[in-house]
Structure formats: structure tokens, C-alpha cells
mmCIF file of the N, C-alpha and C atoms, coordinates in Angstrom:
data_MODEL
# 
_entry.id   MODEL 
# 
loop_
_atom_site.group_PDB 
_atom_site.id 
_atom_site.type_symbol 
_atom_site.label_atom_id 
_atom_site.label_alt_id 
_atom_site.label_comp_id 
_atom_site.label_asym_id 
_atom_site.label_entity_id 
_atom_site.label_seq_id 
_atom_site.pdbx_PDB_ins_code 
_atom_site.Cartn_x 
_atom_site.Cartn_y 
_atom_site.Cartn_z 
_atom_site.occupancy 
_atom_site.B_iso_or_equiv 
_atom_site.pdbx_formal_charge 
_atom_site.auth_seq_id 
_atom_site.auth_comp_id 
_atom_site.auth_asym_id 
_atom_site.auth_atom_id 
_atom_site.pdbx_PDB_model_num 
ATOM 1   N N  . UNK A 1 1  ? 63.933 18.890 17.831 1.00 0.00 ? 1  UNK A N  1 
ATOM 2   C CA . UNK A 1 1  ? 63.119 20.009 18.242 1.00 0.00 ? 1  UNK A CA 1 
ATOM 3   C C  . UNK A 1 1  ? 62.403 20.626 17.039 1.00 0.00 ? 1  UNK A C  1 
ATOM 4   N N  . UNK A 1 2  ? 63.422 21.040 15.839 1.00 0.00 ? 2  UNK A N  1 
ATOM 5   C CA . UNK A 1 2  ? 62.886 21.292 14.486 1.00 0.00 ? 2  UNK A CA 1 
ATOM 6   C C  . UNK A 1 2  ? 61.212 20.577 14.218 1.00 0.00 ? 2  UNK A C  1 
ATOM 7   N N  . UNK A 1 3  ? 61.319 18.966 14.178 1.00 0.00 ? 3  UNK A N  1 
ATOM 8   C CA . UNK A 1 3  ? 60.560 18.328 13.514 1.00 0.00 ? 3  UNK A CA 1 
ATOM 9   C C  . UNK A 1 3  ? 58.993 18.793 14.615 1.00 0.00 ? 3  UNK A C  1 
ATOM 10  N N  . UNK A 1 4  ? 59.258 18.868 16.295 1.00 0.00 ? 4  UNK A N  1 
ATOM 11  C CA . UNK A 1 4  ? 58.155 19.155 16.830 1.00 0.00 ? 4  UNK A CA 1 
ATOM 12  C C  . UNK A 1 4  ? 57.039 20.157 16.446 1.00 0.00 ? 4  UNK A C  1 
ATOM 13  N N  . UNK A 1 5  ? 58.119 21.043 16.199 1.00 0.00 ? 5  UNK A N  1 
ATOM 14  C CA . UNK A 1 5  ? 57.589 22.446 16.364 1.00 0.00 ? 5  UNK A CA 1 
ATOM 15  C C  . UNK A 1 5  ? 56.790 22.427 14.677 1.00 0.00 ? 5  UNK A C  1 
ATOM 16  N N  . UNK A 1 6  ? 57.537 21.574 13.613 1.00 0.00 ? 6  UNK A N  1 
ATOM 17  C CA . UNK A 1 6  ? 56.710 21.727 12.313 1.00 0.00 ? 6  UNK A CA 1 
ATOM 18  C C  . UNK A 1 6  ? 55.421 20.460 13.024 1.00 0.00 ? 6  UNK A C  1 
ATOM 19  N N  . UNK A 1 7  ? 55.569 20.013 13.582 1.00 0.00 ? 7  UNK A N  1 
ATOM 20  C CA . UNK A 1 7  ? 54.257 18.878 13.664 1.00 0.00 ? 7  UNK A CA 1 
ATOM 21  C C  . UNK A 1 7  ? 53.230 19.587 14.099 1.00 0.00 ? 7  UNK A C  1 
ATOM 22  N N  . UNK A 1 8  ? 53.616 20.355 15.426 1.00 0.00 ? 8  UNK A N  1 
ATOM 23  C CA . UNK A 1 8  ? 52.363 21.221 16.407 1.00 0.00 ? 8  UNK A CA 1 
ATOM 24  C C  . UNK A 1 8  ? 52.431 22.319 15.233 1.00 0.00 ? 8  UNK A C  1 
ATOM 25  N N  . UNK A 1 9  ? 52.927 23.002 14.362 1.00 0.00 ? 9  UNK A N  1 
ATOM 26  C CA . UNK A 1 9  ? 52.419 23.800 13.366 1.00 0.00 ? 9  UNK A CA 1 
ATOM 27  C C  . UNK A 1 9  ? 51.137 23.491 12.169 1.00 0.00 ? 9  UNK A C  1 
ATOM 28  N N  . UNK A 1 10 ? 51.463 22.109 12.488 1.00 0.00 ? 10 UNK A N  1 
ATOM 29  C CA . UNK A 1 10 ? 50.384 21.438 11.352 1.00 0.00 ? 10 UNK A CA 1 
ATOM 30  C C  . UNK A 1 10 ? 48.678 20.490 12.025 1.00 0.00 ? 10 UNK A C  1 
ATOM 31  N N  . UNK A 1 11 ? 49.376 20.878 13.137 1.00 0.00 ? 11 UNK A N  1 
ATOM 32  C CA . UNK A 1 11 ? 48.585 20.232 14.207 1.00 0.00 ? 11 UNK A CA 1 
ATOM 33  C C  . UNK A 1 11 ? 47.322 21.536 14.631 1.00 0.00 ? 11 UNK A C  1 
ATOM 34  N N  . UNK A 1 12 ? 47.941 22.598 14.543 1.00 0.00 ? 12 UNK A N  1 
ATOM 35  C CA . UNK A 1 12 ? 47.076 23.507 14.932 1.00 0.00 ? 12 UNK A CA 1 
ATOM 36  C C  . UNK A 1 12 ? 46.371 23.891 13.697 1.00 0.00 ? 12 UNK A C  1 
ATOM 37  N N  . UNK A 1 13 ? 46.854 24.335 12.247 1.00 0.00 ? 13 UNK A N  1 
ATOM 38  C CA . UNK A 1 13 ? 46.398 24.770 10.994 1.00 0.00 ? 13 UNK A CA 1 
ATOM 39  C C  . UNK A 1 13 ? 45.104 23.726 10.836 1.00 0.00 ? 13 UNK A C  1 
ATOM 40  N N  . UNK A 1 14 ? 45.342 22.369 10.960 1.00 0.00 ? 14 UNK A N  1 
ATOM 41  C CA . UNK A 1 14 ? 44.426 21.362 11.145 1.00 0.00 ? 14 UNK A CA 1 
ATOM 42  C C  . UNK A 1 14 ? 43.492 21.826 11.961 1.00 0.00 ? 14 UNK A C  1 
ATOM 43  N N  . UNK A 1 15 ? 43.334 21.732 13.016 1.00 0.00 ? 15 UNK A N  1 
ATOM 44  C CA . UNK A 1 15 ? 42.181 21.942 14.092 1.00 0.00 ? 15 UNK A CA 1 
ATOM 45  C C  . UNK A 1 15 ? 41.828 23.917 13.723 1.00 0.00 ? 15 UNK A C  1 
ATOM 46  N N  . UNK A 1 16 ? 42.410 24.554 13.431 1.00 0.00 ? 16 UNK A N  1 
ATOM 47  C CA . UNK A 1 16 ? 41.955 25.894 12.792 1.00 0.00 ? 16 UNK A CA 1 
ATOM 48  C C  . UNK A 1 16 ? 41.241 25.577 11.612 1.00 0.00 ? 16 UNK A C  1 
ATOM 49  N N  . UNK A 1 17 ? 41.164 24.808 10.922 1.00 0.00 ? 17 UNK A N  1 
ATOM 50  C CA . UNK A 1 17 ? 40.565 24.472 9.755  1.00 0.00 ? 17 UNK A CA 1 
ATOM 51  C C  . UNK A 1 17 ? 39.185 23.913 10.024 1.00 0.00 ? 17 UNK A C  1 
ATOM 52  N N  . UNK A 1 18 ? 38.920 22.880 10.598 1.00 0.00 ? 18 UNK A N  1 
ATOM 53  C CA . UNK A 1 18 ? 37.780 22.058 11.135 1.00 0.00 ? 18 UNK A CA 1 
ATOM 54  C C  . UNK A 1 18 ? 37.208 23.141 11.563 1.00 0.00 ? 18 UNK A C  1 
ATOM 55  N N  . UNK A 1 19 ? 38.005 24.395 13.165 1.00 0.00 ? 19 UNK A N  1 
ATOM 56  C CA . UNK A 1 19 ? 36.594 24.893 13.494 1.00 0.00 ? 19 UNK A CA 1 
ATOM 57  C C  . UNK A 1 19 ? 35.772 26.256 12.697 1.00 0.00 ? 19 UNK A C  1 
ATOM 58  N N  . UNK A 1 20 ? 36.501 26.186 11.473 1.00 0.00 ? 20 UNK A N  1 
ATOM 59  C CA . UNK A 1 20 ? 36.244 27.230 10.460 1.00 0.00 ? 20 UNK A CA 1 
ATOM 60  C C  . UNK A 1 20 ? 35.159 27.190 9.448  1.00 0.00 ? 20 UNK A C  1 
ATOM 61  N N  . UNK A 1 21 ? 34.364 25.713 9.906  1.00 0.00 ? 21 UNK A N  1 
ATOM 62  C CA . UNK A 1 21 ? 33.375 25.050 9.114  1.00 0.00 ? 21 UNK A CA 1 
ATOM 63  C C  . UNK A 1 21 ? 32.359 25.875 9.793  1.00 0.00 ? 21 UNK A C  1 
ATOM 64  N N  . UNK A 1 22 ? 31.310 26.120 8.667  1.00 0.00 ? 22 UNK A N  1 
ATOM 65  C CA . UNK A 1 22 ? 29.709 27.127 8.774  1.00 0.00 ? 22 UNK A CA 1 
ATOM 66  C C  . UNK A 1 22 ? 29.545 26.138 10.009 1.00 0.00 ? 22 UNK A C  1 
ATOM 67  N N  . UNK A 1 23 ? 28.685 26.768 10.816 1.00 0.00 ? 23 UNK A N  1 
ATOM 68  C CA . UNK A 1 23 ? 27.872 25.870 11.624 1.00 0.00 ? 23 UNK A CA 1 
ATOM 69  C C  . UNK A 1 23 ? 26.364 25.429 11.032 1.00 0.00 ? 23 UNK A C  1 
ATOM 70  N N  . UNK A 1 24 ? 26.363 23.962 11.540 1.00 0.00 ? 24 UNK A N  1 
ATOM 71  C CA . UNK A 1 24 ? 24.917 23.474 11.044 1.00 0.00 ? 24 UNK A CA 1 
ATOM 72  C C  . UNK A 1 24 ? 23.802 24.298 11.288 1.00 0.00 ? 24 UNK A C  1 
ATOM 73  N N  . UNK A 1 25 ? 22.520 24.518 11.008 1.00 0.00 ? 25 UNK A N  1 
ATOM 74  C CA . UNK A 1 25 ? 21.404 25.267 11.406 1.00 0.00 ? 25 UNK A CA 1 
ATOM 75  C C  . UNK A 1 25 ? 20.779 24.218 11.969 1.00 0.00 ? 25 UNK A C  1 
ATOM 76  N N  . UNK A 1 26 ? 19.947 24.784 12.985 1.00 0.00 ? 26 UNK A N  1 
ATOM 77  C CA . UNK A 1 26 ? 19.450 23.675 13.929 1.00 0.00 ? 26 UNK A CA 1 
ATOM 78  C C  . UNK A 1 26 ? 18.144 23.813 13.048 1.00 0.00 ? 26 UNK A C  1 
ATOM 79  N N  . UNK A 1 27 ? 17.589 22.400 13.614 1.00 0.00 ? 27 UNK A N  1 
ATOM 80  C CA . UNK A 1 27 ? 16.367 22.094 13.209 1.00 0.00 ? 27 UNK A CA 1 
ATOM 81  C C  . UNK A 1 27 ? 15.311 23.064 14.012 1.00 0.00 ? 27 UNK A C  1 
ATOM 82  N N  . UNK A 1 28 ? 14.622 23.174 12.349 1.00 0.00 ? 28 UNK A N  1 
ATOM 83  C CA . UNK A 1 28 ? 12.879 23.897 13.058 1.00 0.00 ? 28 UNK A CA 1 
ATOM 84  C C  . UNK A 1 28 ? 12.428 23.362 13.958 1.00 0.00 ? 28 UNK A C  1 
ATOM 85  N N  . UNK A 1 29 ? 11.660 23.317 15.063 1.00 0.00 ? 29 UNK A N  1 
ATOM 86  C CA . UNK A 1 29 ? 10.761 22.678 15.820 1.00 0.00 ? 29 UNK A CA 1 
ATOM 87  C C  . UNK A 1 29 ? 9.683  23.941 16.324 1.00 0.00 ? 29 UNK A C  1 
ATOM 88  N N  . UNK A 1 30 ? 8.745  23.269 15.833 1.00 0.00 ? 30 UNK A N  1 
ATOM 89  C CA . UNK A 1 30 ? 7.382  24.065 15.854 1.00 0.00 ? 30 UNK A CA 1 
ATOM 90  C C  . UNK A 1 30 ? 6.803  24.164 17.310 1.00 0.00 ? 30 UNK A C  1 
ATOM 91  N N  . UNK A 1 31 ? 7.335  24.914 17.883 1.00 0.00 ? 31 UNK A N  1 
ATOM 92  C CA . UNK A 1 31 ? 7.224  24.825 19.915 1.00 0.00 ? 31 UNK A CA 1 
ATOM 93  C C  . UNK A 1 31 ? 6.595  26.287 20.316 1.00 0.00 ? 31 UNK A C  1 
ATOM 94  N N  . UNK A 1 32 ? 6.145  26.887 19.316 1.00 0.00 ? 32 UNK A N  1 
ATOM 95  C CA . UNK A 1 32 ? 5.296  27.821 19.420 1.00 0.00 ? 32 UNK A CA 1 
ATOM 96  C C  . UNK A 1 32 ? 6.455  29.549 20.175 1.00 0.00 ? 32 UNK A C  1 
ATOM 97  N N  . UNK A 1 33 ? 7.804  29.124 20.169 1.00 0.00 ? 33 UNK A N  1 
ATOM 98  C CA . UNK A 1 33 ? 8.516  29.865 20.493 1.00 0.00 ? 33 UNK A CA 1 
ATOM 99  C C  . UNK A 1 33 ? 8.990  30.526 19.343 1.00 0.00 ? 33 UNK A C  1 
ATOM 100 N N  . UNK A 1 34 ? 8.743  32.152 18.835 1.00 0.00 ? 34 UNK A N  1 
ATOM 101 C CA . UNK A 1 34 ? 9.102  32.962 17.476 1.00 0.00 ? 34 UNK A CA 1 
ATOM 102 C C  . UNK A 1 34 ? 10.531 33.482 18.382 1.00 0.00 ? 34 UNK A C  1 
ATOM 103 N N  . UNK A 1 35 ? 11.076 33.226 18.892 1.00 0.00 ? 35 UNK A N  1 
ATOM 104 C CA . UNK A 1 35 ? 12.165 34.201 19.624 1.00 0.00 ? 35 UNK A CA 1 
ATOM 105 C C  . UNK A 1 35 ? 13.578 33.870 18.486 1.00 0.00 ? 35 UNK A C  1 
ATOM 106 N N  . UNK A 1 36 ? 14.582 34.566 18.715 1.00 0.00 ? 36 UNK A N  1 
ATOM 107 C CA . UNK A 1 36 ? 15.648 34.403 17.823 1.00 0.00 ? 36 UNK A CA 1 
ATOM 108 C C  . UNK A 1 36 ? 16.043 33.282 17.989 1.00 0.00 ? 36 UNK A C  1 
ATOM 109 N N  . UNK A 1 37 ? 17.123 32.875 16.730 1.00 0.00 ? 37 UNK A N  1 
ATOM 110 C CA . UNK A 1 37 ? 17.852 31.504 16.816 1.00 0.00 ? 37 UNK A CA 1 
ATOM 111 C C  . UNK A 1 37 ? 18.476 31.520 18.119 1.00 0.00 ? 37 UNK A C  1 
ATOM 112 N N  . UNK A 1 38 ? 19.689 32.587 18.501 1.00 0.00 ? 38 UNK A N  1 
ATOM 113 C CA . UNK A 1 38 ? 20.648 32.574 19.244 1.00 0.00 ? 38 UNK A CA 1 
ATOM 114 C C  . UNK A 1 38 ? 20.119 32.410 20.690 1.00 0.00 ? 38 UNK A C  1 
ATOM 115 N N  . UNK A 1 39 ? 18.953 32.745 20.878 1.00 0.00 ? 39 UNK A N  1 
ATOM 116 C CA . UNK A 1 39 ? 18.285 32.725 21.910 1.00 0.00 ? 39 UNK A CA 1 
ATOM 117 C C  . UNK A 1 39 ? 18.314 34.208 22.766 1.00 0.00 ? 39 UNK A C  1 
ATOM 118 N N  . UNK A 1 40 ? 17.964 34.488 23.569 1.00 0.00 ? 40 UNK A N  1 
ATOM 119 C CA . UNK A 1 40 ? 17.759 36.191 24.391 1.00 0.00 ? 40 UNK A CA 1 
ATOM 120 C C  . UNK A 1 40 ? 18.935 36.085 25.378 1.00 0.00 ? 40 UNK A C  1 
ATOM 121 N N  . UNK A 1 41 ? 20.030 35.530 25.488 1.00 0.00 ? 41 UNK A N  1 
ATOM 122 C CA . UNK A 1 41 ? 21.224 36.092 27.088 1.00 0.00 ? 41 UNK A CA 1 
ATOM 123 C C  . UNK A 1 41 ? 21.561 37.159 27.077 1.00 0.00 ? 41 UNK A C  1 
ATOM 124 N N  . UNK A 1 42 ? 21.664 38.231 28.071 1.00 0.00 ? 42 UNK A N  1 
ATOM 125 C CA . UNK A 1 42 ? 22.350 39.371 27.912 1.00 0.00 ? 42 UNK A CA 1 
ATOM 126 C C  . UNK A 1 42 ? 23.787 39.132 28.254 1.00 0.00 ? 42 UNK A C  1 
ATOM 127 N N  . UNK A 1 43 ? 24.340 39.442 26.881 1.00 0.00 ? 43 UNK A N  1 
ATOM 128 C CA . UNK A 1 43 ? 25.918 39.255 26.632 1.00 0.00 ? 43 UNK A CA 1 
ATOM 129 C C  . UNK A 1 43 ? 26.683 40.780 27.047 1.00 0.00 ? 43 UNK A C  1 
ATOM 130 N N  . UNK A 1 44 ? 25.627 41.650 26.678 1.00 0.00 ? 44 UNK A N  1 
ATOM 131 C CA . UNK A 1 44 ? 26.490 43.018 27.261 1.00 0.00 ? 44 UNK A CA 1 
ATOM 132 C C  . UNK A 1 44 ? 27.355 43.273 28.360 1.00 0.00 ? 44 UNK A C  1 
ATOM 133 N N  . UNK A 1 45 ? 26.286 42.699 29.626 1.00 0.00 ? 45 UNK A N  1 
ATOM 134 C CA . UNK A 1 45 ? 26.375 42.685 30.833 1.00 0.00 ? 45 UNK A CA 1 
ATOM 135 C C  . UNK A 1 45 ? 27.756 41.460 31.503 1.00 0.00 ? 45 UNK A C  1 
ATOM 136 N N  . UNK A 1 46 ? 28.002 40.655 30.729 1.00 0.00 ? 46 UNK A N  1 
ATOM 137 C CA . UNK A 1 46 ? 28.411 39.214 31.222 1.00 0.00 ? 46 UNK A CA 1 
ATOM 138 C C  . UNK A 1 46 ? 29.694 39.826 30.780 1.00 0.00 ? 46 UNK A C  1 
ATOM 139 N N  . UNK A 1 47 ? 29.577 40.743 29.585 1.00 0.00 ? 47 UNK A N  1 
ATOM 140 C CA . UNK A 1 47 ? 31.169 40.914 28.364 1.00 0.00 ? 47 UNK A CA 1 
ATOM 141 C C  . UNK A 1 47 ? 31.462 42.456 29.469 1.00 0.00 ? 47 UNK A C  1 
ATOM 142 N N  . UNK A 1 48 ? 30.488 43.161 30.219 1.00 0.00 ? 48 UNK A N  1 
ATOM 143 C CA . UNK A 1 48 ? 31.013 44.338 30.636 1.00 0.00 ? 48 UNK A CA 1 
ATOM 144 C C  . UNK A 1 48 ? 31.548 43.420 32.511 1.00 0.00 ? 48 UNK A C  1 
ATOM 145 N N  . UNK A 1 49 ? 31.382 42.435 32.542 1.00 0.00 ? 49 UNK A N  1 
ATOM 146 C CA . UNK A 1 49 ? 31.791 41.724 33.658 1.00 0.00 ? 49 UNK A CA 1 
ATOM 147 C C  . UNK A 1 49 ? 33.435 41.475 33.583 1.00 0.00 ? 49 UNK A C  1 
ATOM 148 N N  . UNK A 1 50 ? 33.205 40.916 32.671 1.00 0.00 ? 50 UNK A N  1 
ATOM 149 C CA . UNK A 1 50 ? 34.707 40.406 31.980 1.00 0.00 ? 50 UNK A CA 1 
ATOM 150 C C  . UNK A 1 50 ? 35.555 41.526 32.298 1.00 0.00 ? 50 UNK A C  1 
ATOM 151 N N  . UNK A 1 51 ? 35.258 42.416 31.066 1.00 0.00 ? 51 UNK A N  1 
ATOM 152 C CA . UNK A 1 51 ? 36.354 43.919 31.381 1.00 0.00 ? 51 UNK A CA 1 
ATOM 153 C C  . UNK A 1 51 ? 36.844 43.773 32.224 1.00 0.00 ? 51 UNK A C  1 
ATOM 154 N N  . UNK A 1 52 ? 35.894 44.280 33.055 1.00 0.00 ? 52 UNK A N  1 
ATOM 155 C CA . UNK A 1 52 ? 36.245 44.498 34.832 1.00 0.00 ? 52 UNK A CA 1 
ATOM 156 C C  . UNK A 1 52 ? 37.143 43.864 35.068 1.00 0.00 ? 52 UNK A C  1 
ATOM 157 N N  . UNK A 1 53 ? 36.812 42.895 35.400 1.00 0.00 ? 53 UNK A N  1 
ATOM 158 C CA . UNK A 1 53 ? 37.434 42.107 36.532 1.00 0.00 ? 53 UNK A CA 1 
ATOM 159 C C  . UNK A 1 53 ? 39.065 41.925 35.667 1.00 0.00 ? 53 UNK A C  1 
ATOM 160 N N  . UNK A 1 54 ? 39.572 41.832 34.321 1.00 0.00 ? 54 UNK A N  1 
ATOM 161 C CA . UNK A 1 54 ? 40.674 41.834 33.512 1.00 0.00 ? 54 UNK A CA 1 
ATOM 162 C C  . UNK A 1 54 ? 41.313 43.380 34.028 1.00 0.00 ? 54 UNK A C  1 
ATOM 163 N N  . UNK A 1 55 ? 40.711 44.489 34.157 1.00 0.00 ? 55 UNK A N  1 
ATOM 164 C CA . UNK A 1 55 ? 40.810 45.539 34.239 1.00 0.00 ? 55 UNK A CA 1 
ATOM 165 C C  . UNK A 1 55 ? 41.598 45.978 35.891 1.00 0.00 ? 55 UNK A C  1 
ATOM 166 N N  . UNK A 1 56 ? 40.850 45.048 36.696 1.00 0.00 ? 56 UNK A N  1 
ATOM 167 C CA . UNK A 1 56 ? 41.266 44.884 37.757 1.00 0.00 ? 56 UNK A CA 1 
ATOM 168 C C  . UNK A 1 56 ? 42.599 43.865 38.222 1.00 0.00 ? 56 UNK A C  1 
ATOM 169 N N  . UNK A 1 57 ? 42.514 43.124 37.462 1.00 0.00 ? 57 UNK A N  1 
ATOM 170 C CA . UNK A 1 57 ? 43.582 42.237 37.656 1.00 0.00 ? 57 UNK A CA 1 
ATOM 171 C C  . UNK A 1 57 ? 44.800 43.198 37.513 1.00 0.00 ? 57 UNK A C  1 
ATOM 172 N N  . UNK A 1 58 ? 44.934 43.824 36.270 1.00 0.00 ? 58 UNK A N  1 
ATOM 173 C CA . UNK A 1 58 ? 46.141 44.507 35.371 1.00 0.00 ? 58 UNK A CA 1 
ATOM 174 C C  . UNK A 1 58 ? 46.483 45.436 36.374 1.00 0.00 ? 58 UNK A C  1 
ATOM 175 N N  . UNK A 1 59 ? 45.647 46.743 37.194 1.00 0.00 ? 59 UNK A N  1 
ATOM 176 C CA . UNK A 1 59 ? 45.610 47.245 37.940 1.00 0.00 ? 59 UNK A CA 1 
ATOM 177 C C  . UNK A 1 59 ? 46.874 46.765 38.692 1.00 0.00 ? 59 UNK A C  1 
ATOM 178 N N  . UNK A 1 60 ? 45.909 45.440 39.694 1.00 0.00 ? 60 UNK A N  1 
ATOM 179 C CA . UNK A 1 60 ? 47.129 44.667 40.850 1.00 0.00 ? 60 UNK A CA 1 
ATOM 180 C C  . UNK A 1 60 ? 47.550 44.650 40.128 1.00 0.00 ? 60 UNK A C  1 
ATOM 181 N N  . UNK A 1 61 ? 48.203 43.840 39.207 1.00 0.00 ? 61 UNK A N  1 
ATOM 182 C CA . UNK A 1 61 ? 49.584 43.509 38.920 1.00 0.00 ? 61 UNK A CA 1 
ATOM 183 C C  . UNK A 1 61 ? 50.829 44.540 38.612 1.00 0.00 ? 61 UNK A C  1 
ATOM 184 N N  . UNK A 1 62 ? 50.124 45.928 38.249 1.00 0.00 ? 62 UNK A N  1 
ATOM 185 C CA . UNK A 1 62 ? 51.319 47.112 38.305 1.00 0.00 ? 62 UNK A CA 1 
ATOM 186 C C  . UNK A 1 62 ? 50.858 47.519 39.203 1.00 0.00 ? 62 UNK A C  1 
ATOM 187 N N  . UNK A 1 63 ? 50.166 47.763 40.205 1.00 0.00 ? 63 UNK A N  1 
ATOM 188 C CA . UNK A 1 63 ? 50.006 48.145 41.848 1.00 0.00 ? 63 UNK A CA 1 
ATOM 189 C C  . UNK A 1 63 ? 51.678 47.360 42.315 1.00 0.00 ? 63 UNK A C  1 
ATOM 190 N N  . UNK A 1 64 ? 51.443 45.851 42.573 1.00 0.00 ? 64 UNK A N  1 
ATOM 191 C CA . UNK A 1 64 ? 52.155 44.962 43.145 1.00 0.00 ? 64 UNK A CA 1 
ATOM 192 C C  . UNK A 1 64 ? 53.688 45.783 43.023 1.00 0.00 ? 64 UNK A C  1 
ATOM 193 N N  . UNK A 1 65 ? 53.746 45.536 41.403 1.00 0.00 ? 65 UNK A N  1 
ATOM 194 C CA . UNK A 1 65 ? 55.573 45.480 40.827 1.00 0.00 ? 65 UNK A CA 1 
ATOM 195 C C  . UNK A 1 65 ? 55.779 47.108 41.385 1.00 0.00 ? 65 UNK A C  1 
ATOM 196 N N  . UNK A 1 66 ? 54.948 48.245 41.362 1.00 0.00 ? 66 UNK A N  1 
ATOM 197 C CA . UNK A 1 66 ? 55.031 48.883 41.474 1.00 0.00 ? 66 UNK A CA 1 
ATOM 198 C C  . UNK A 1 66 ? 55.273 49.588 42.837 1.00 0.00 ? 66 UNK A C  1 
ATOM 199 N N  . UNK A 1 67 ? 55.157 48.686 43.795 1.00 0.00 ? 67 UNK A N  1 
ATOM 200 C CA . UNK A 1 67 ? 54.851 49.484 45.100 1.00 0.00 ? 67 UNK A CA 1 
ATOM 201 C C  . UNK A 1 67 ? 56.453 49.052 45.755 1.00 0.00 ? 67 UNK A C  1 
ATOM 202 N N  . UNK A 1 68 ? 57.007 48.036 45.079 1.00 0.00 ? 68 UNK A N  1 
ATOM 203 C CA . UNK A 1 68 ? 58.526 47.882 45.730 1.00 0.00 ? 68 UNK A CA 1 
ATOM 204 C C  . UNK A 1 68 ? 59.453 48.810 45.297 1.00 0.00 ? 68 UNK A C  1 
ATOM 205 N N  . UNK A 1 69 ? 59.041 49.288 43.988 1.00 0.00 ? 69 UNK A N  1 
ATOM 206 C CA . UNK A 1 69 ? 60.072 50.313 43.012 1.00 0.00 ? 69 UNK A CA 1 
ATOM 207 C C  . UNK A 1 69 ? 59.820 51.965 44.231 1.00 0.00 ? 69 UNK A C  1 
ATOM 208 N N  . UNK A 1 70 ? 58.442 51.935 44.405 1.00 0.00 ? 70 UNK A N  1 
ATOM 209 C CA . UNK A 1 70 ? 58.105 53.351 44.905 1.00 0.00 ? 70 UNK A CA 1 
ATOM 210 C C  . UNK A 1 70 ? 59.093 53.319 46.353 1.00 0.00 ? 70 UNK A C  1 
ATOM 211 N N  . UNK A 1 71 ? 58.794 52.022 47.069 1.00 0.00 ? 71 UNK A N  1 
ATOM 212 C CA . UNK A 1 71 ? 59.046 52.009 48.439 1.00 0.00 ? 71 UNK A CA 1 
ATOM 213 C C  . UNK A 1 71 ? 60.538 52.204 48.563 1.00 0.00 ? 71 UNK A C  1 
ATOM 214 N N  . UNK A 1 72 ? 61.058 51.834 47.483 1.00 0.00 ? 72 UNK A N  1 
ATOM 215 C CA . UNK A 1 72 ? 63.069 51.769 47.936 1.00 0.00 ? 72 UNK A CA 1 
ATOM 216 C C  . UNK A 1 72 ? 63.436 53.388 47.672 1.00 0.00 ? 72 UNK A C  1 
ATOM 217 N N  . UNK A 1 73 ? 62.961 54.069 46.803 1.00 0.00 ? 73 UNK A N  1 
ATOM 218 C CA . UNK A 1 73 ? 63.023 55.643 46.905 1.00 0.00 ? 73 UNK A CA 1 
ATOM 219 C C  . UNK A 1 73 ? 62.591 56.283 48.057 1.00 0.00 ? 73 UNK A C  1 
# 
């Protein structure tokens, strides 16, 4: 069990390492588009989606545990 757990320790430091490399810059291409590299998505909206719905989950899940504790009182 010892030896696993040092392998998947070295297994992950490895693959943490690789994705820690700069990313390449993409090539220029002269397409008459000045817009940013990253391109225009609205991430606000997609990341204020997320919340939510995490926000909601957590909710149920102490709703759930919670409603058997309330009900036996």
C-alpha cells in the first residue's frame, strides 16, 4: 500500500509539473480581426451561473439532513 501511494504521489507532482508550462502564443493571422487574444465570452455570467446552482445544491443538502433532525422533535 506504502509503495502505491508514493507512486500516485509522484504521478501527480509529474503531471502538476507539465501543466505548469507557459502556454504557447498562438500564431498571428492577419484576418482583419483586432479583438483580444482570449477572445470576447462573457465569463461573469457563466461563473455567476456556477455559484448558483453550487449554492443551491448545498442548500438541499442541509434542507434534506436537516428536515429528519427537525421532524423527530
Amino acid at each position: 500500500m506504502k509503495k502505491i501511494i508514493i507512486l500516485l504521489t509522484f504521478l501527480t507532482f509529474g503531471s502538476l509539473t507539465l501543466l505548469a508550462q507557459p502556454p504557447v502564443p498562438p500564431a498571428k493571422a492577419d484576418n482583419g480581426n483586432s479583438g483580444p487574444v482570449g477572445g470576447t465570452a462573457p465569463v461573469g455570467s457563466g461563473l455567476t451561473f456556477l455559484l448558483t446552482l453550487g449554492t443551491l445544491y448545498g442548500v438541499r443538502k442541509i434542507y434534506k439532513e436537516n428536515r429528519n433532525f427537525l421532524s423527530k422533535n
